[in-house]
N, C-alpha and C positions, 0 to 999 in steps of 0.2 A: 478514398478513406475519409468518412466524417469523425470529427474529435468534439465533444465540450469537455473544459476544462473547466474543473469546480474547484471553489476556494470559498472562505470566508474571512479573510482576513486581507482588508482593503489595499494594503500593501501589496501582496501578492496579487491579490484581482489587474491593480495602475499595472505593475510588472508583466501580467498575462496579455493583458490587452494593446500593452505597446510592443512587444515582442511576436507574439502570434497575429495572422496576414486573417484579416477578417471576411466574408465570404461567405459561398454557401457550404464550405468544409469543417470552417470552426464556428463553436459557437463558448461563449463564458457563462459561468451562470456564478451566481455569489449565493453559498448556500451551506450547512451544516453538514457533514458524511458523515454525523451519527443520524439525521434527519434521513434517511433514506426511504422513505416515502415520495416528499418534499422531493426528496433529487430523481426520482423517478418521474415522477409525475408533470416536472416544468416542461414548459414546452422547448428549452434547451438540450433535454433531453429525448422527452416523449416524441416531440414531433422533428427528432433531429437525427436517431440514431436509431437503425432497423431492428427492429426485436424480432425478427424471425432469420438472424446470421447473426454468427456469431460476434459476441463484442468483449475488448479487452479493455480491461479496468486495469489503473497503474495508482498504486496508493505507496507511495512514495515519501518518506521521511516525514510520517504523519502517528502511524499507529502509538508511536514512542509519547507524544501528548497529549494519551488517552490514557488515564490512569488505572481503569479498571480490567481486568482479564473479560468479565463479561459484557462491557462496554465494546468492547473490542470485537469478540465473538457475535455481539446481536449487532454491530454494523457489519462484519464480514457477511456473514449472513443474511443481509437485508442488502447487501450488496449483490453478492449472488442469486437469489432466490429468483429475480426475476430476469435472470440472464437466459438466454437459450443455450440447448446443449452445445460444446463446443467453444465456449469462451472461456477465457483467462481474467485471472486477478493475478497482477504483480505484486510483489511486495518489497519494501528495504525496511529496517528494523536497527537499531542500533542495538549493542550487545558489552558486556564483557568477557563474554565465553572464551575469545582464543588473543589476547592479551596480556600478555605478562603479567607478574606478579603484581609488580610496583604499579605500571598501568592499571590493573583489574581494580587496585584499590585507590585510585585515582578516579576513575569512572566510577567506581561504588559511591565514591564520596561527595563527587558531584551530582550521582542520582540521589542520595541522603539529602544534600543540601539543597538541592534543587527540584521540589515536591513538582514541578509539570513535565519532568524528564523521568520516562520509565524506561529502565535496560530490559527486556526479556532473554531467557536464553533459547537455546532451541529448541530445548524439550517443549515450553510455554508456546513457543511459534508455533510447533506441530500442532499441539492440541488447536491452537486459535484457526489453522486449517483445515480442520476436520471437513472430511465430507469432501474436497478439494483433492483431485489426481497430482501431484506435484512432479514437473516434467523436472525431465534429469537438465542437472544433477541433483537436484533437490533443492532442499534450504541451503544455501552454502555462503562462503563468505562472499560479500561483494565485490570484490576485488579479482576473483577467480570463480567468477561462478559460469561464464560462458566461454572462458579461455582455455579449460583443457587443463587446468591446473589446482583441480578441485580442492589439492591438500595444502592450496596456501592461508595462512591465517593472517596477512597481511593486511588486515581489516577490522573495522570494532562495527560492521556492520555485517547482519544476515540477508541473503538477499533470495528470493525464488519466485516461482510463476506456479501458480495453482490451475488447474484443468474443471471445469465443469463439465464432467462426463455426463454420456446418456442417460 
């Protein structure tokens, strides 16, 4: 299995790179994931990771500080586009959807107050994976999303694996 891990935020790069075992399995790149060209095209990528098998993308408590729905959708999509059939894009999402009352409006008011925190719900998710097979259970809370226990709501995050089918 080969991995690069992408970031842009130098913090996380120091973090990546003293935690992950360097080699010819991982590689780091510091780079934009709305720039996906850019992330295509490095040779951390290009010359790192086979484009004719399939490969899984893990975009992980990211989409949420991207303010725009179509921001979001042309990196999905420029994420995918150049994957071969058969790969995955993960996703986690933070949410108010299945959160108490008192909570939902806590979370409301820190996304109000806090212009680089976007809650989506799941209807917004759906659509942003359009074109995307969504393997079961689907969008689901994170917390119960591969335990068998799909109907727990013990989470203020959505979490799922999209399919690039044939």
């Amino acid at each position: 299995m080969r991995t690069t891990y992408v970031d842009f935020d130098p913090l996380g790069m120091n973090h990546a790179r003293a935690h992950l075992t360097p080699g010819d399995a991982v590689r780091t790149l510091t780079a934009d994931l709305l720039d996906t060209d850019r992330l295509f095209s490095a040779p951390e990528v290009a010359d790192h990771l086979d484009p004719t098998s399939p490969i899984a993308v893990s975009v992980h408590a990211t989409l949420h500080w991207i303010p725009d729905d179509d921001a979001v959708r042309h990196t999905l999509h420029g994420l995918v586009s150049p994957l071969p059939a058969g790969s995955t894009v993960s996703i986690t999402h933070p949410t108010a959807d299945h959160v108490p009352a008192i909570r939902r409006a806590q979370a409301d008011a820190v996304a109000d107050n806090d212009p680089t925190l976007h809650l989506r719900n799941a209807h917004r998710l759906h659509d942003l994976l359009d074109g995307l097979v969504l393997l079961p259970p689907g969008l689901a809370p994170a917390g119960s999303w591969n335990t068998g226990d799909a109907a727990s709501t013990d989470t203020a995050t959505w979490a799922g694996i999209g399919l690039k089918a044939a």
